[in-house]
N, C-alpha and C positions, 0 to 999 in steps of 0.2 A: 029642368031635370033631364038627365039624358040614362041611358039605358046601361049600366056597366056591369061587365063580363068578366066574372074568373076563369082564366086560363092557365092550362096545368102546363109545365114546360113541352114544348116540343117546338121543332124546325118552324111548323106551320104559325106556331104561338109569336114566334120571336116576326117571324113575316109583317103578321097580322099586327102584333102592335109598333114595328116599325112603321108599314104604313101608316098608322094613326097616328103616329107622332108628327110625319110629312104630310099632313092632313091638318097640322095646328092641332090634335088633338092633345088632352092626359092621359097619359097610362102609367099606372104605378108597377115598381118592381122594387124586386130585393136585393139589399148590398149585404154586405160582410156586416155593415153596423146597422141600419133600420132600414126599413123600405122607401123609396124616395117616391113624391110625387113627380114625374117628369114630363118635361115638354120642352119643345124645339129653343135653345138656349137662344137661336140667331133670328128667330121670331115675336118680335115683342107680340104680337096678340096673345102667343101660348104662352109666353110670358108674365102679361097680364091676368091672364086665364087661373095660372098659379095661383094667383096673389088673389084672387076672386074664390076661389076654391079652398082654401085654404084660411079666407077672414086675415089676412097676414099684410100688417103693417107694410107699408111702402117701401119705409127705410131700411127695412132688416134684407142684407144682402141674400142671394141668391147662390150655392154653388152649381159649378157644372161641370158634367162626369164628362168624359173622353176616355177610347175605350184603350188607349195605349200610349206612354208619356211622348212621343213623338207629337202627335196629334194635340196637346197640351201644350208643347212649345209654341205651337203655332200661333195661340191667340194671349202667350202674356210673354213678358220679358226676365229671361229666368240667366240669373248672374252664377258664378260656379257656385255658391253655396246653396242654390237654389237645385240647380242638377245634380250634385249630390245628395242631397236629400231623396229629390226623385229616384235617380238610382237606388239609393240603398230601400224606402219603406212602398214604393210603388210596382205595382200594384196593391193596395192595401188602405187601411181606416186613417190616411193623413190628406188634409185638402191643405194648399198652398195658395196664399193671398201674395199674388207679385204685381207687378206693373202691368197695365194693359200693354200691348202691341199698338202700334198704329195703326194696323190695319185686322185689327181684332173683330170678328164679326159676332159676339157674342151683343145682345142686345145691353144698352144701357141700363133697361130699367134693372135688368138681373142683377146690373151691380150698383144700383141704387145710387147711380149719378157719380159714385168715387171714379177716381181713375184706377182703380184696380181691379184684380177678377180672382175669383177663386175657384180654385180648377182641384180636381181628383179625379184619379184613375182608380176605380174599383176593384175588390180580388175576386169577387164573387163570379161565379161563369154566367150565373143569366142574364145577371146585369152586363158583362163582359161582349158577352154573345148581342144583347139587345145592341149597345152601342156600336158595334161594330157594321150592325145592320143596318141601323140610323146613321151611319154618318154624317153625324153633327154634333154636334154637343149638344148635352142635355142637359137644362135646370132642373134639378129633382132637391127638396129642399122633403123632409121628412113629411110621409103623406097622412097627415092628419089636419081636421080644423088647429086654426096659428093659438100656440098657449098652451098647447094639450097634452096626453101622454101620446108620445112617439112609437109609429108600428110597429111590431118586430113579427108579428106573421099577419099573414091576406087579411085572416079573419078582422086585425084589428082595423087596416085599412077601411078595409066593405063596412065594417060599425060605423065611421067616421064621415066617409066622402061615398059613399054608396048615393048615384045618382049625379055623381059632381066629375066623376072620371070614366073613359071609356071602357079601358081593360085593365083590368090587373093581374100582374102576372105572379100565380102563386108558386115563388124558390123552396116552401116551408120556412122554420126560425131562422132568425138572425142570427150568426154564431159569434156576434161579440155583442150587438143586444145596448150600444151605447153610439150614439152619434159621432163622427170622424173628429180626428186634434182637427185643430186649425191655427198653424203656423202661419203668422207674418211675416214673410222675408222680403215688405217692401221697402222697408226702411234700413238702414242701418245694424239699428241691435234688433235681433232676430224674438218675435213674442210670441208667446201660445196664448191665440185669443178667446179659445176653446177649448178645456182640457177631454182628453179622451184616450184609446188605449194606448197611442204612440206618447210618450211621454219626455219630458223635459231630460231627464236622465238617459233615454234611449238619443235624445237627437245631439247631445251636449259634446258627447265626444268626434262628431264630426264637425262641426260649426261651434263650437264652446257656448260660451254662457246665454243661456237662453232665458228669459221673462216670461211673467207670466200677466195679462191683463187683468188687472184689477176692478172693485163695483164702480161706477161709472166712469168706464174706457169708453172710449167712440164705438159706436155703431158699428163694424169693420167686418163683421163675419154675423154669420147665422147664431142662434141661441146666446145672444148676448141679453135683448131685454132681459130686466128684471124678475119679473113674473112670466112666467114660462118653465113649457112641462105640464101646469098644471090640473090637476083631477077638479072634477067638481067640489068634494069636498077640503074644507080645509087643512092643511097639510103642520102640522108639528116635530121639531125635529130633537134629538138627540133626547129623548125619550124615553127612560129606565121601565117605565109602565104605560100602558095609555088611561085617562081618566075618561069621566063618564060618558057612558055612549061613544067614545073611540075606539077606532079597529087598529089593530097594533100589526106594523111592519118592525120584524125582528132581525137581527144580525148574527146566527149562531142559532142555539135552543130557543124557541119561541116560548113565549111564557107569559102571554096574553091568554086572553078571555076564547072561547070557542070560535073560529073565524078568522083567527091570527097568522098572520104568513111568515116565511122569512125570505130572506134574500138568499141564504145561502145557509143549512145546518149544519156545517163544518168550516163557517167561517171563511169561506174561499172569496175574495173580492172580484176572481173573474166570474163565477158561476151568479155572483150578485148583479156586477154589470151585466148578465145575459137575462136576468130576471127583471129588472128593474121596474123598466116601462111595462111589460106583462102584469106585474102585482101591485103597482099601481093602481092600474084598469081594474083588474081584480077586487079594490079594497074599494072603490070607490063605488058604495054601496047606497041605495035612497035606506033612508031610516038611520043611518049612523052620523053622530056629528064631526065627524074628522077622521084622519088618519095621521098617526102618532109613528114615528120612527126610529128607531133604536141607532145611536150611535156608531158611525160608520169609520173603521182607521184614516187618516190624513195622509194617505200614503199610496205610493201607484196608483192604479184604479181608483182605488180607494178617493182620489181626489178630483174625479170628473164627474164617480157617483155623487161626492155632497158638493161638488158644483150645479148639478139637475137639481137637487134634493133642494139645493136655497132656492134656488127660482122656482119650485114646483109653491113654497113656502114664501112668499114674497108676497105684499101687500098687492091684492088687485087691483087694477086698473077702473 
């Protein structure tokens, strides 16, 4: 157990957890979509470090943030459909799975042995500012133990790895509060192997017809397992009511039992993806036997939400 420090932004904060990154240290910080746990992407010990910190399966790739797409070019192989993309949604919640480089110094383990890598550039300024100070690329894979609900402020961090990371640097919430897409552009036909806020309809008309990864697709990006996301108690979905002893997560009017949350009481799907993982945490209460979920639209957001929502609800491991 090592001794970990919230630090509030400033000049001195971004310093102090730079050096600790160049240290082999973790330090977590905030993106636009959750906070990531990071560490030196070009050092497998910190690397390692991650995957020990986090209880996180071997296989399940690793992204890594750079702090502007130039710096991105440098360690994978990006064809013109690939630099339009970047162009148009980067800085911003899109990570890109292209070919490695030859001479790509991102550590292997981060990309779990494939020959590809997957690279984002942040829009968030601390997280901006941190990587620009590290100059290197940074694995930061969302900082919570692996399977869990994903942080969207410090608080939820420090609950989770408190003692397992050095610093963490508190940006306040996450203003989109859902984990980055994650486009395939290694192959041919272009797939979102992660749905999230950049979506199929947003990418479509630059690159056309885009796919979407189905339940057992290869391993290729982050939040693929099965079961993952998930709260301690058991998770039920599309939910008119909750039954006994359930805490009811609502879509709209909430109209559960005393205790009952919503995602959003006007129905909004962005305000739901920003609540998600927070009311999760929230419901996941000792004394209740589950949490029950109310029926979420199949649409925009709408469908990266009940992409989380089945893996939070997915048989355990």
């Amino acid at each position: 157990m090592i001794e970990t420090r919230v630090l509030k932004p400033s000049d001195d904060a971004i310093r102090e957890a730079a050096d600790a990154l160049s240290r082999g240290e973790l330090v977590a910080f905030p993106t636009e979509t959750v906070y990531g746990l990071g560490g030196d992407a070009t050092d497998d010990r910190a690397v390692a470090r991650i995957f020990e910190a986090k209880a996180r399966p071997s296989f399940n790739p690793l992204i890594s943030h750079l702090p502007d797409p130039e710096s991105a070019f440098d360690h994978g192989m990006f064809d013109d459909r690939a630099r339009m993309i970047a162009e148009a949604f980067w800085p911003g919640p899109l990570t890109l799975v292209v070919p490695r480089r030859g001479d790509c110094r991102i550590s292997l383990l981060a990309s779990a042995g494939l020959d590809t890598v997957a690279l984002r550039v942040p829009s968030h300024p601390l997280a901006s500012a941190l990587l620009a100070a590290a100059g290197r690329p940074i694995a930061a894979p969302s900082a919570n133990p692996s399977g869990r609900v994903s942080p969207t402020t410090a608080e939820h961090v420090l609950a989770g790895l408190d003692g397992r990371v050095s610093i963490i640097l508190d940006g306040g919430p996450c203003s989109v509060g859902l984990e980055s897409t994650v486009l395939d552009l290694s192959e041919e036909a272009p797939t979102i192997l992660r749905p999230g806020a950049v979506t199929a309809d947003m990418l479509e008309p630059l690159i056309g017809a885009v796919g979407v990864a189905g339940h057992g697709a290869k391993i290729a990006a982050p939040g693929m397992l099965e079961s993952h996301y998930a709260p301690g108690l058991p998770v039920r979905l599309d939910a008119t009511a909750p039954g006994p002893g359930e805490l009811f997560l609502g879509f709209g009017t909430v109209t559960g039992p005393e205790g009952s949350e919503t995602l959003s009481a006007q129905g909004d799907l962005t305000e739901a993806a920003a609540n998600l993982f927070a009311l999760l945490r929230s419901l996941d209460r000792p004394g209740a036997t589950g949490i029950a979920v109310a029926p979420i639209p199949e649409t925009g957001l709408g469908i990266a939400i009940n992409n989380r929502l089945r893996r939070a609800a997915a048989p355990r491991a």
